[in-house]
C-alpha positions as CSV (number, residue, x, y, z in Angstrom):
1,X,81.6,66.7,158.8
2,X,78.0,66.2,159.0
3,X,76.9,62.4,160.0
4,X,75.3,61.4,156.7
5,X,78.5,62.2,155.0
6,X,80.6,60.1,157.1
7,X,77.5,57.6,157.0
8,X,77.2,57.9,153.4
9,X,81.3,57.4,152.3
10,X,81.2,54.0,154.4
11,X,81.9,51.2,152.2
12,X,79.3,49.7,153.4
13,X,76.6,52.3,152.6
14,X,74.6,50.5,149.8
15,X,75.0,51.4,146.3
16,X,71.2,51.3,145.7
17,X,70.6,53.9,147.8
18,X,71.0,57.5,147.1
19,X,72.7,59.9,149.7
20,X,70.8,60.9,152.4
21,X,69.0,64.5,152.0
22,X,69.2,64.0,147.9
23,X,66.2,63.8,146.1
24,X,64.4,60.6,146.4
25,X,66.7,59.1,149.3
26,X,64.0,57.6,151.5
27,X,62.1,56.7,148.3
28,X,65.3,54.4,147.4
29,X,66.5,53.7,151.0
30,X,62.7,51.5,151.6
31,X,62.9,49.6,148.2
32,X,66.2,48.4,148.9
33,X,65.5,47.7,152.1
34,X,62.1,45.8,150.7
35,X,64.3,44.3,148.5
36,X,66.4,42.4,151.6
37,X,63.1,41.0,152.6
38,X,61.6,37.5,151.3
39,X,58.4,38.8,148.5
40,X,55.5,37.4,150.8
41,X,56.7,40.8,153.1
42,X,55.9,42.5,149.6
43,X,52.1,43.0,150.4
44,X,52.3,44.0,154.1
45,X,51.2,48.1,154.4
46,X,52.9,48.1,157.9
47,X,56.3,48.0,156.3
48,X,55.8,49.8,153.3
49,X,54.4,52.6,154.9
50,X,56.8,53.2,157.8
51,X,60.6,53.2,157.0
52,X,61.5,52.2,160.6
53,X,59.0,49.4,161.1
54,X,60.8,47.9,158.3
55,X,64.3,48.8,159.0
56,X,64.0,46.9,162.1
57,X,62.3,44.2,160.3
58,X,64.8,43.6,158.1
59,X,67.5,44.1,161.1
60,X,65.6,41.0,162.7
61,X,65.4,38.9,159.5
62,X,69.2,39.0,158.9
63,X,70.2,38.8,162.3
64,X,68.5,35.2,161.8
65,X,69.9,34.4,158.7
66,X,73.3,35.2,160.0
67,X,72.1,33.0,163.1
68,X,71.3,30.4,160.6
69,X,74.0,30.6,158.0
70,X,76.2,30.0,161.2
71,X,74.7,27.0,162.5
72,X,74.9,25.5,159.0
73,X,79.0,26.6,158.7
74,X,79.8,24.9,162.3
75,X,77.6,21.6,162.0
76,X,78.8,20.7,157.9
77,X,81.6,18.1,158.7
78,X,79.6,16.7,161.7
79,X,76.1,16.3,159.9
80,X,76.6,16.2,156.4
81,X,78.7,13.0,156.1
82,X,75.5,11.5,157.7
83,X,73.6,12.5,155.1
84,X,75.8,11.1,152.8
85,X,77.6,14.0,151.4
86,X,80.9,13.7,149.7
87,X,83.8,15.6,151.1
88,X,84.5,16.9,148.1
89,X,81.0,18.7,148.0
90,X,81.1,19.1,151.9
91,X,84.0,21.7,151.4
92,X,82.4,23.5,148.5
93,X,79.0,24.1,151.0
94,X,81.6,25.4,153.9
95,X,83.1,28.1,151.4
96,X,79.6,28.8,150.4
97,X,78.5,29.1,153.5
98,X,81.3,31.3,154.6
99,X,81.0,33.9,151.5
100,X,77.0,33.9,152.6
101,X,78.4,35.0,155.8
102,X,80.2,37.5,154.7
103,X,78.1,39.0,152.3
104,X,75.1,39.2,155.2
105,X,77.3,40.3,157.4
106,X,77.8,43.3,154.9
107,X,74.2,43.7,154.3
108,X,73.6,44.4,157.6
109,X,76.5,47.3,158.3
110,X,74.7,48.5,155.4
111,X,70.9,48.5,156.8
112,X,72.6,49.7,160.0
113,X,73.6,53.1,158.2
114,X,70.4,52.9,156.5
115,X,68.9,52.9,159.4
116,X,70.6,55.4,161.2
117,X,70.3,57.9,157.9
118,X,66.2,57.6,158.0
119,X,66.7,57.9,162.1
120,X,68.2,61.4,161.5
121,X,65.8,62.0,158.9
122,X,62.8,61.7,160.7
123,X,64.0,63.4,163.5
124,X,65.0,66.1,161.8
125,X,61.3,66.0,159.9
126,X,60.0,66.0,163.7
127,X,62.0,69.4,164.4
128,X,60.3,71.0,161.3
C-alpha cells in the first residue's frame, strides 16, 4: 500500500484536508494548516508561500501549547486556590484543561501526517 494511503486512512489525518495526490491537496493541506496558527501569522509570505516553513511552524507552535496546556493541568490545585478559585470551578478548568490536551495532542498527529504527505510530495515534485 502506497504511504499516503496508509497516511491518509489514519484517524488522525485531518478532515479538512483532501487526500494527498487529489486535486487541490496542497492547496487545502496549507489553509488548514494556516488555520492552526494564531491570525497575526496570517500576513507573513514566508509561510504562506512554502508549505514546509509552515508545517514546521505550526509543529513548533503546538508543541508549546501542549507545553503550556500542561503546565496549567499540573499547577491548578496548587495555584488556583491562591487566586481564590472555587473548587468547584477549579475541577471544571482541570477537565478543560485535559480535553485541550487531548484535542492538541490530536492536532498534532494530524500536522505530523500532513507534514509527511507534502514531504513526499515535494520530493517526488524534485524527481520530476
Amino acid at each position: 500500500m502506497p504511504q499516503t494511503a496508509t497516511i491518509t486512512r489514519s484517524p488522525d489525518w485531518p478532515l479538512q484536508v483532501k487526500a494527498p495526490g487529489t486535486h487541490d491537496w496542497e492547496r487545502t493541506a496549507t489553509r488548514w494548516l494556516r488555520d492552526l496558527l494564531p491570525a497575526r501569522y496570517g500576513g507573513y509570505l514566508t509561510l504562506n508561500r512554502h508549505p514546509a516553513i509552515l508545517a514546521r511552524h505550526v509543529q513548533l507552535q503546538l508543541q508549546h501549547e501542549i507545553r503550556a496546556v500542561r503546565v496549567a493541568l499540573q499547577t491548578s490545585r496548587a495555584e488556583l486556590p491562591m487566586l481564590g478559585v472555587a473548587e468547584s470551578v477549579i475541577e471544571n478548568a482541570i477537565r478543560m484543561y485535559a480535553v485541550e490536551l487531548e484535542q492538541l495532542s490530536r492536532l498534532a498527529r494530524g500536522v505530523r501526517l500532513v507534514t509527511d504527505a507534502l514531504q513526499v510530495n515535494a520530493a517526488a515534485q524534485r524527481r520530476r
